[in-house]
C-alpha positions as CSV (number, residue, x, y, z in Angstrom):
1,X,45.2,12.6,27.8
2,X,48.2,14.1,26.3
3,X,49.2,17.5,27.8
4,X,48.1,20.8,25.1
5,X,50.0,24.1,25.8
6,X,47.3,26.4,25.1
7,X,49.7,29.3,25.5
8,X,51.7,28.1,23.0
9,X,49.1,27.7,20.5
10,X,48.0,31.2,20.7
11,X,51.8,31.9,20.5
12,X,52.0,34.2,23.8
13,X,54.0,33.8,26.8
14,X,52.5,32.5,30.3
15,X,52.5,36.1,31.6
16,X,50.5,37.0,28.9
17,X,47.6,39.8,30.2
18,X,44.0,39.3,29.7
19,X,43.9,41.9,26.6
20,X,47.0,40.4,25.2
21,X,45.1,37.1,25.3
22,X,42.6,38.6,23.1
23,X,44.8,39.9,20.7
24,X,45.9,36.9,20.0
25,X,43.3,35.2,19.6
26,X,41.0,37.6,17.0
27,X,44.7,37.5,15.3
28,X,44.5,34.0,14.9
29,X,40.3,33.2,14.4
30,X,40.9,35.7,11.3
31,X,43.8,33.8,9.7
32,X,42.1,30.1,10.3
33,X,38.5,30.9,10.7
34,X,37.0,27.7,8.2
35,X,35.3,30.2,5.9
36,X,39.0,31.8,4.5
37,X,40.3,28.0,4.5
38,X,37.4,25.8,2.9
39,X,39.5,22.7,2.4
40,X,41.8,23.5,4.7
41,X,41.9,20.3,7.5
42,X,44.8,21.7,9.3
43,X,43.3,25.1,9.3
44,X,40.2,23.9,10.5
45,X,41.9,21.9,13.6
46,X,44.1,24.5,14.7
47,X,41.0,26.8,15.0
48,X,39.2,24.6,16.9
49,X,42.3,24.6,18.7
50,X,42.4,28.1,19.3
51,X,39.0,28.0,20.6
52,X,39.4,25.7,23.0
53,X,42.7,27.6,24.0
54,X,40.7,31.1,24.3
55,X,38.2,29.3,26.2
56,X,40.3,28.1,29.1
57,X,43.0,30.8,29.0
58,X,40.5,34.6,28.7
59,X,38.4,32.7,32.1
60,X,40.5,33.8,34.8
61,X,39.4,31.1,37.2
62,X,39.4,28.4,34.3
63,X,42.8,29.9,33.9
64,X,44.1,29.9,36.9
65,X,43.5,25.8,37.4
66,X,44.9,25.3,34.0
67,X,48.3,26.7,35.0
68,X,48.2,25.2,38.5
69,X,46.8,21.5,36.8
70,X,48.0,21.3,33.1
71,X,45.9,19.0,31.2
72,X,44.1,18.1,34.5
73,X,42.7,21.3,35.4
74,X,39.0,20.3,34.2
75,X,39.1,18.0,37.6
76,X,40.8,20.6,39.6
77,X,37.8,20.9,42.6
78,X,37.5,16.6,42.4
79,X,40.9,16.5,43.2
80,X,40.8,19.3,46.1
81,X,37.4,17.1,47.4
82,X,39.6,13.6,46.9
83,X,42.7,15.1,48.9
84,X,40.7,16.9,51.7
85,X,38.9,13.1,51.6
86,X,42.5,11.0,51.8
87,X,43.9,13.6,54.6
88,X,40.8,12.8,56.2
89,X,41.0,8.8,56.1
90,X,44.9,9.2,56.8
91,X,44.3,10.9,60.4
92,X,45.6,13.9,58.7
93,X,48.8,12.9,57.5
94,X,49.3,15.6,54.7
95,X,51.7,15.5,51.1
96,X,51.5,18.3,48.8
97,X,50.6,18.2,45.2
98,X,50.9,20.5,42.3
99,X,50.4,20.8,38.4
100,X,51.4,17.9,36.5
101,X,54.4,20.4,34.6
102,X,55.6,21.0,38.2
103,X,58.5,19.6,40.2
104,X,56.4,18.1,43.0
105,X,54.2,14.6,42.6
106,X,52.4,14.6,39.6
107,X,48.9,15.4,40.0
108,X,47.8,12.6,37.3
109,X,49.5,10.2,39.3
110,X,47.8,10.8,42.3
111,X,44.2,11.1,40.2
112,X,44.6,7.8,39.0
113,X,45.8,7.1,42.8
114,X,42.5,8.3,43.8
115,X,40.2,7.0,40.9
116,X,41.8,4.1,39.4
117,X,42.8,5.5,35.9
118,X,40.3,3.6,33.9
119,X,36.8,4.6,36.1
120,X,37.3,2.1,38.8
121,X,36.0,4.5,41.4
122,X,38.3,5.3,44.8
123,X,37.6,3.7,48.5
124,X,36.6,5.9,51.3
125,X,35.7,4.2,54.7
126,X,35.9,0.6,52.4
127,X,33.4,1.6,49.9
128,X,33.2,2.0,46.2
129,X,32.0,5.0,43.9
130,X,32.1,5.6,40.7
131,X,33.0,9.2,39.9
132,X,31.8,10.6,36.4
133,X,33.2,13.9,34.9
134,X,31.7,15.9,32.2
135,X,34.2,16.4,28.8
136,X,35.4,19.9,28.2
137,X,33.4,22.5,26.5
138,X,34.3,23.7,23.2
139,X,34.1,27.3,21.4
140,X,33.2,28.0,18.4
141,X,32.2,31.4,16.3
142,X,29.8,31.3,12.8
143,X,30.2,34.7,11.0
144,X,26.4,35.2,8.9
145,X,25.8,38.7,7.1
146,X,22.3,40.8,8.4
147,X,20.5,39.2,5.4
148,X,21.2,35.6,6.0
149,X,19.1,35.6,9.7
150,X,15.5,37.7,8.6
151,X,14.6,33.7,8.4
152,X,15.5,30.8,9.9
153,X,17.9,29.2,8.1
154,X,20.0,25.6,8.4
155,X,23.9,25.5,8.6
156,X,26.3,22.3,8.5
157,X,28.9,23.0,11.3
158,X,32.4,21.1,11.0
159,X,34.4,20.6,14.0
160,X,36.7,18.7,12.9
161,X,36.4,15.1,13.8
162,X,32.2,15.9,13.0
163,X,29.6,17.5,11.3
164,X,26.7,18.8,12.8
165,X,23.8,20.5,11.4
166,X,22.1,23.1,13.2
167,X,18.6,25.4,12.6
168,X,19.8,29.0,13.5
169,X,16.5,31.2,14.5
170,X,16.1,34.4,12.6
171,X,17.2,37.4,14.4
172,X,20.2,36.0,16.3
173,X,22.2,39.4,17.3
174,X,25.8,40.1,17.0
175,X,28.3,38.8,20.2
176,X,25.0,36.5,20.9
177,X,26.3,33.1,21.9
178,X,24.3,30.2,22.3
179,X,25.0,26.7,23.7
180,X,24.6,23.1,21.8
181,X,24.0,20.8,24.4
182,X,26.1,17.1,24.1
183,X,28.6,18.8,21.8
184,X,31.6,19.3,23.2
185,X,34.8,16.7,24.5
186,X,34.4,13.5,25.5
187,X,33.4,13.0,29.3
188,X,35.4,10.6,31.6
189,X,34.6,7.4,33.5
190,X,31.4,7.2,31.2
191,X,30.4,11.1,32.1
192,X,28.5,13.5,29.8
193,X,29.8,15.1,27.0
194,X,30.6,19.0,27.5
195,X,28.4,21.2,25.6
196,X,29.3,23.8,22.3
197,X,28.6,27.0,22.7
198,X,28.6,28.7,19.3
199,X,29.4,33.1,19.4
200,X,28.1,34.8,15.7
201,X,29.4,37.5,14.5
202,X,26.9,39.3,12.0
203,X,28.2,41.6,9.6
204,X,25.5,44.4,8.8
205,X,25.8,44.3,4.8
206,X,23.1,47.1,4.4
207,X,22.7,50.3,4.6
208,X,20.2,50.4,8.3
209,X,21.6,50.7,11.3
210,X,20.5,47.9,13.7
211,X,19.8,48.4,17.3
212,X,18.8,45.5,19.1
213,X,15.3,44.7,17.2
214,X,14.7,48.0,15.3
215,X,16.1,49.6,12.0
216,X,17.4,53.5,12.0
217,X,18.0,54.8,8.1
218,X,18.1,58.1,6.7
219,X,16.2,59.0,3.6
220,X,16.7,62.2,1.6
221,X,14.1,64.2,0.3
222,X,14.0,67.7,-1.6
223,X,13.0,71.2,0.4
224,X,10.0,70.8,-2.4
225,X,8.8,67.8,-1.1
226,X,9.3,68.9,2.5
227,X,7.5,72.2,2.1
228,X,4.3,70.7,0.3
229,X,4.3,67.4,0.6
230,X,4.8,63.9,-1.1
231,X,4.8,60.6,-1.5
232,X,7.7,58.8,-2.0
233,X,9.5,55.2,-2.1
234,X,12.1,53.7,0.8
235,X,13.5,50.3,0.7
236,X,13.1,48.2,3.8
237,X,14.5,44.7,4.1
238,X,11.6,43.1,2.6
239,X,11.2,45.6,-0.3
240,X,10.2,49.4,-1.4
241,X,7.2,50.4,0.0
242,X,5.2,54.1,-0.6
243,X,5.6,56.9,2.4
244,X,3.5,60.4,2.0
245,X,5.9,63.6,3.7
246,X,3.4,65.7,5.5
247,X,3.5,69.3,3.8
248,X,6.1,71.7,5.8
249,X,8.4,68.5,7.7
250,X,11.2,69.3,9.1
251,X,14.5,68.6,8.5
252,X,15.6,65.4,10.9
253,X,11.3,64.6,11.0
254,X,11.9,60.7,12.3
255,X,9.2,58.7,11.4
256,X,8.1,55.1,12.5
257,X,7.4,51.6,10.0
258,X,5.8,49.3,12.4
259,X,7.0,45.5,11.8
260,X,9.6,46.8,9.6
261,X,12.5,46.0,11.4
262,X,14.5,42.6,12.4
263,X,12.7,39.5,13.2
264,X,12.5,38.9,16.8
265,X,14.6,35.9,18.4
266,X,12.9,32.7,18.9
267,X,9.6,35.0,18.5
268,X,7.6,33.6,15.1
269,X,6.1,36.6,13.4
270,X,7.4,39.5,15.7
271,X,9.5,42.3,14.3
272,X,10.7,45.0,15.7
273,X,10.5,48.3,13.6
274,X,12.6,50.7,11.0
275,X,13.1,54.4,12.3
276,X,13.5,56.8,8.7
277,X,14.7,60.1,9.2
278,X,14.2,62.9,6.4
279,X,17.0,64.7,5.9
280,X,15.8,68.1,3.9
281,X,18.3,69.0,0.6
282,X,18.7,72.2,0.2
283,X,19.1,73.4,-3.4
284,X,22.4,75.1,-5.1
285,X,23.4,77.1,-8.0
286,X,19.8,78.8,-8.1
287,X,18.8,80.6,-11.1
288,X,18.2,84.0,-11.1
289,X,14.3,83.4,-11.5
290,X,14.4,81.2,-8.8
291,X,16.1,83.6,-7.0
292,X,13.7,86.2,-7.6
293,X,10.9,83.7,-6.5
294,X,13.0,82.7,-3.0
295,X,12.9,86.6,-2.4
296,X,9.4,87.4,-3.0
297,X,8.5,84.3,-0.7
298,X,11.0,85.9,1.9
299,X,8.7,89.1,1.7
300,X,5.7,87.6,1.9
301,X,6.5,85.8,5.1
């Protein structure tokens, strides 16, 4: 498998911190992400690319075998197990091995050594076993707006060399990650295929606030309406529907919609629920009638 500088394709130096790792990656996922670059094949490689860079490279330990292993480093613990085995069988006769970019033996060279290249197993003690490897798991992010998931909906992901079609469930949060099992890089020796695990980002194109499963919004209503009452209309995500304001609320009253919020994950028919909060207008550039009237109320209270 030919060798793929993941540093260099995020265009940082090996040094590079955890948060600079970051950077450079967001910088990159906005200028290739598929949905800006349609018909874009390269642009759709190189973010797959990117993925599978920010994968290896923001896990410190996955990180950590990379730069000691190079292409290798998904093999990293078989190879520790197959040397600790050979120094074992060789009455503890040692040689040193490092990544394949280093100056020592080439740590390919001594994995094929070990398991024969093309999946021809290795001997220990005069036997034969064949050793399997799963392929590498792949990263990918799907961007939806807040009122593309209120149902469960069907999206065509391309990776690149494939298209796979996929049933998202309503609900899905924002950050929330889930894994596609079979997926991912090829496996070795006739081992599984890694897995894809697919982060969304959901925009919130409305005008709630979304907290986990519930809806906050605020909804203005006049100090008429809040001193005697009224029934008014709010929009929810499913449509208006009629609320009556209780004579004398006050300002920042929060009442509850039960059901009226976002679908719940993987939960058919549960919602959570929307959260209005009145917020009382006061009135300006008053008459003077109606300031006479505001001043014979003040009395009579």
């Amino acid at each position: 498998m030919e060798f793929i500088d993941y540093y260099k394709i995020l265009e940082i130096d090996k040094k590079a911190s955890q948060a600079d790792i970051k950077k450079a990656y967001r910088k990159l996922a906005r200028k290739l992400h598929p949905d800006l670059n349609p018909n874009d094949k390269s642009a759709q490689e190189k973010f797959q690319r990117i993925n599978e860079a920010n994968e290896v490279l923001s896990d410190p330990e996955k990180r950590k075998k990379y730069d000691q292993y190079g292409k290798d480093w998904e093999h990293a613990d078989a190879f520790e197990e197959a040397k600790r085995n050979q120094r074992s069988s060789s009455g503890g006769n040692r040689r040193t091995y490092s990544s394949s970019t280093g100056s020592q033996e080439d740590f390919s060279d001594f994995f094929e050594s070990m398991f024969g290249g093309a999946g021809s197993g290795f001997s220990g003690g005069g036997r034969q076993r064949s050793t399997q490897f799963k392929g590498q798991d792949l990263n990918a992010t799907l961007k939806l707006n807040l009122l593309d998931i209120l149902e469960d909906q069907k999206q065509t992901l391309d990776l690149g060399a494939k298209k796979i079609r996929i049933t998202i469930p309503a609900g899905v949060e924002d950050g929330q990650t889930i894994k596609i099992a079979g997926y991912g890089g090829e496996g070795m020796n006739g081992g599984p295929k890694g897995d894809l695990y697919l982060t969304f980002e959901i925009n919130n194109n409305t005008n709630f606030k979304r907290v986990k499963n519930d809806l906050y919004k605020n909804e203005s209503i006049s100090l008429y309406d809040a001193m005697l009452g009224s029934s008014i209309e709010v929009e929810t995500l499913t449509g208006k529907v009629k609320l009556k304001v209780k004579p004398e609320t006050q300002n920042d009253t929060k009442v509850k919609l039960k059901g009226k919020g976002m679908p719940v994950y993987k939960k058919k028919g549960a919602h959570g629920d929307l959260y209005i909060t009145y917020k009382v207008i006061m009135p300006t550039k008053l008459s003077e009638k109606e300031k006479e009237l505001f001043k014979q109320l003040s009395e009579l209270r």
